[in-house]
C-alpha positions in Angstrom: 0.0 0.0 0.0 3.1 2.7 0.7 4.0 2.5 -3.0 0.6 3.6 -4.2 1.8 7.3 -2.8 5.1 6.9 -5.1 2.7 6.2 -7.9 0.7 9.0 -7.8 3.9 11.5 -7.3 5.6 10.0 -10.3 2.6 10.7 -12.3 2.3 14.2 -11.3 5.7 14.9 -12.0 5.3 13.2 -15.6 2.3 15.4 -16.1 4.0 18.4 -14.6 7.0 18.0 -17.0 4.2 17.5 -19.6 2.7 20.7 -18.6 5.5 22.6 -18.6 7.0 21.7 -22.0 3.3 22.3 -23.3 3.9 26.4 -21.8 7.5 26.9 -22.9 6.7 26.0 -26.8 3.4 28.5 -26.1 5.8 31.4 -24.7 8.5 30.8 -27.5 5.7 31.2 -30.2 4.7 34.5 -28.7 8.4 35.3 -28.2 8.9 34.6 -31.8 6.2 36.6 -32.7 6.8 39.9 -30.9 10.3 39.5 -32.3 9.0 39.0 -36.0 10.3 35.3 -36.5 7.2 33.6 -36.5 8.4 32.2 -40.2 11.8 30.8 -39.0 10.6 27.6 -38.5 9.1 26.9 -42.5 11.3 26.3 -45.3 13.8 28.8 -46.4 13.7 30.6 -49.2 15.5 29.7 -52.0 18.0 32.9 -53.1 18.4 35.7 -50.4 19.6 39.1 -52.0 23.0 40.5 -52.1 24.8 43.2 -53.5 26.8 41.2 -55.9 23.5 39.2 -57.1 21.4 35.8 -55.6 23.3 33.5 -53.4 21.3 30.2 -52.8 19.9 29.9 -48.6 18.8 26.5 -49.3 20.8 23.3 -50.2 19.0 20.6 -50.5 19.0 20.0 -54.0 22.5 19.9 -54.2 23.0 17.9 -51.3 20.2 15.5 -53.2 22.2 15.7 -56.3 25.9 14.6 -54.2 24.4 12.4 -51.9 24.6 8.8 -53.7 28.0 9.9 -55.2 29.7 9.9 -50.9 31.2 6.8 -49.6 33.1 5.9 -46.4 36.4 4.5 -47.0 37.5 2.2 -44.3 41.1 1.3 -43.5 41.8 -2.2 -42.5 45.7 -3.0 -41.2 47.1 -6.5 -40.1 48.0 -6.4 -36.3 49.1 -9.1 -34.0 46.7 -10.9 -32.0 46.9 -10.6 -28.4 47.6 -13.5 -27.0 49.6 -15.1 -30.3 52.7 -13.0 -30.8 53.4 -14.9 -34.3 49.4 -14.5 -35.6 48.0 -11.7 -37.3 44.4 -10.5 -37.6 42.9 -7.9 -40.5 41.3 -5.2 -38.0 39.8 -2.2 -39.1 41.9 0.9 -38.1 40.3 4.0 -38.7 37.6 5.6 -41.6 37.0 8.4 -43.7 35.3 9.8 -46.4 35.2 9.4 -50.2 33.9 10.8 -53.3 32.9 8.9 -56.5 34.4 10.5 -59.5 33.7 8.3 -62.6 31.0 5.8 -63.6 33.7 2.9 -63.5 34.8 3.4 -59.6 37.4 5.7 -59.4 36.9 7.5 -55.9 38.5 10.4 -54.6 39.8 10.5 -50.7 42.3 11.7 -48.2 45.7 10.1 -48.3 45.7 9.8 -44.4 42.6 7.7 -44.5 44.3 5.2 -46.6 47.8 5.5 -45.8 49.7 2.1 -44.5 46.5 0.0 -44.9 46.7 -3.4 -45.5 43.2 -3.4 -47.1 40.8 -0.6 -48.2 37.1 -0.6 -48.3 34.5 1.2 -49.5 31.1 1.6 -48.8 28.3 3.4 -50.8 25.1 4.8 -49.5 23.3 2.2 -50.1 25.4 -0.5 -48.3 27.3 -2.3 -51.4 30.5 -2.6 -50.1 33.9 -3.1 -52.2 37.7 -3.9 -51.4 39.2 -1.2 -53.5 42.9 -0.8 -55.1 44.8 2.4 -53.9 46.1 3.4 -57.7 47.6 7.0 -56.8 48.4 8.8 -53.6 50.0 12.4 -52.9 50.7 12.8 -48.8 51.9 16.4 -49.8 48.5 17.3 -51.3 46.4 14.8 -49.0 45.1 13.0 -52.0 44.4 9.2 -52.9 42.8 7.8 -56.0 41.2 4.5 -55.2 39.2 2.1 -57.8 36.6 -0.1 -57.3 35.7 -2.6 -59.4 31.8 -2.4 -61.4 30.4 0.0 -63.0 27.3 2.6 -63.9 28.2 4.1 -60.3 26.7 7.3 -59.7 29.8 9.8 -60.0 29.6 13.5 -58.9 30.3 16.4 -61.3 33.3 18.4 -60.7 33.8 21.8 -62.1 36.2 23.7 -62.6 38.5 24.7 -59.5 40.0 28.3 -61.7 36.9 29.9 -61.8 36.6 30.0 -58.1 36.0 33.1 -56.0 36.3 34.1 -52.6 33.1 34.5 -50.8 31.5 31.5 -52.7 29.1 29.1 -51.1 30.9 26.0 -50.5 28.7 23.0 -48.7 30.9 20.0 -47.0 29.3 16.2 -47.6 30.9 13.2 -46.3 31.3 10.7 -42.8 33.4 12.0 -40.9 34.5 9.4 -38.4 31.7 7.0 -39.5 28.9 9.4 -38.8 27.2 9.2 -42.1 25.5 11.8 -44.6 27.1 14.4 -42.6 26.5 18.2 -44.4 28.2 21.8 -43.5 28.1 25.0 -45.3 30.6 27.7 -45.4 32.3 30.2 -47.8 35.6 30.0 -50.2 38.1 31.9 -47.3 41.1 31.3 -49.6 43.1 30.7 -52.7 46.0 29.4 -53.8 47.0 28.6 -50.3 49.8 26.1 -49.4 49.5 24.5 -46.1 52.3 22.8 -44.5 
């Protein structure tokens, strides 16, 4: 019979937390209001005005449009088991990100997510996965080249890397650290620019 009292408080305090986030979405509406934001919450528009013409304020079609072209590229290195100093095990060792680049498998990547691998693999949105063949790498520029073998992949369009400008839109697609379909959005900062 004592836990009948325990009951009723827990369900109060359910309700009161019900209550409560119930009132706080009611005063944010009226906050948003008598501030002028009560649009923030619907779709963006899709140019905002500037000086120097229309700059896009939603990306979803382009995301749409990259999308199936991102992969994860996963390292695999042989490492010593434990317990049996003369046996070796193939143990996943870190991922990245990748970018197909042609219809017959060729993906784009970081050298340091393939560098000293024993075995690279790479998986598509959709969950194919594929051993792939590192066929170029440049640790100065960061760049690998890997290939894959099929074909009629779906490879994203590059452009043209002269004509770009400072200030431009730039949006950032990949899985970083195996989190995937991950998307920023910032501007060109730089050109030209040499890092170390």
């Amino acid at each position: 019979m004592r836990k009948f009292p325990l009951y009723v408080a827990a369900g109060l305090c359910v309700f009161g937390a019900f209550f409560a986030a119930l009132q706080f979405d009611r005063w944010l509406d009226r906050r948003k209001t008598a501030a002028g934001f009560e649009g923030l919450d619907k779709p963006a528009v899709s140019s905002v005005q500037f000086d120097g013409g229309t700059a896009p304020a939603d990306f979803r079609s382009a995301v749409r449009k990259v999308l199936p072209s991102i992969v994860s590229v996963d390292k695999s290195q042989r490492v010593r088991r434990f317990f049996y100093s003369d046996e070796t095990e193939m143990r996943q060792t870190s991922t990245g990100s990748g970018v197909i680049i042609s219809k017959d498998g060729y993906v784009l990547t970081n050298n340091h997510v393939v560098q000293d691998a024993d075995q690279v693999t790479v998986r598509l949105g959709d969950k194919q996965s594929f051993v792939a063949k590192v066929v170029g790498a440049d640790p100065r520029s960061d760049l690998a080249v890997l290939k894959i073998n099929g074909s009629n992949f779906v490879a994203a369009e590059l452009a043209d890397s002269s004509k770009l400008e400072i200030g431009e839109w730039v949006i950032a697609i990949g899985n970083p650290l195996g989190f995937s379909n991950t998307v920023s959005v910032g501007v060109v900062s730089s050109l030209n620019r040499t890092l170390p």
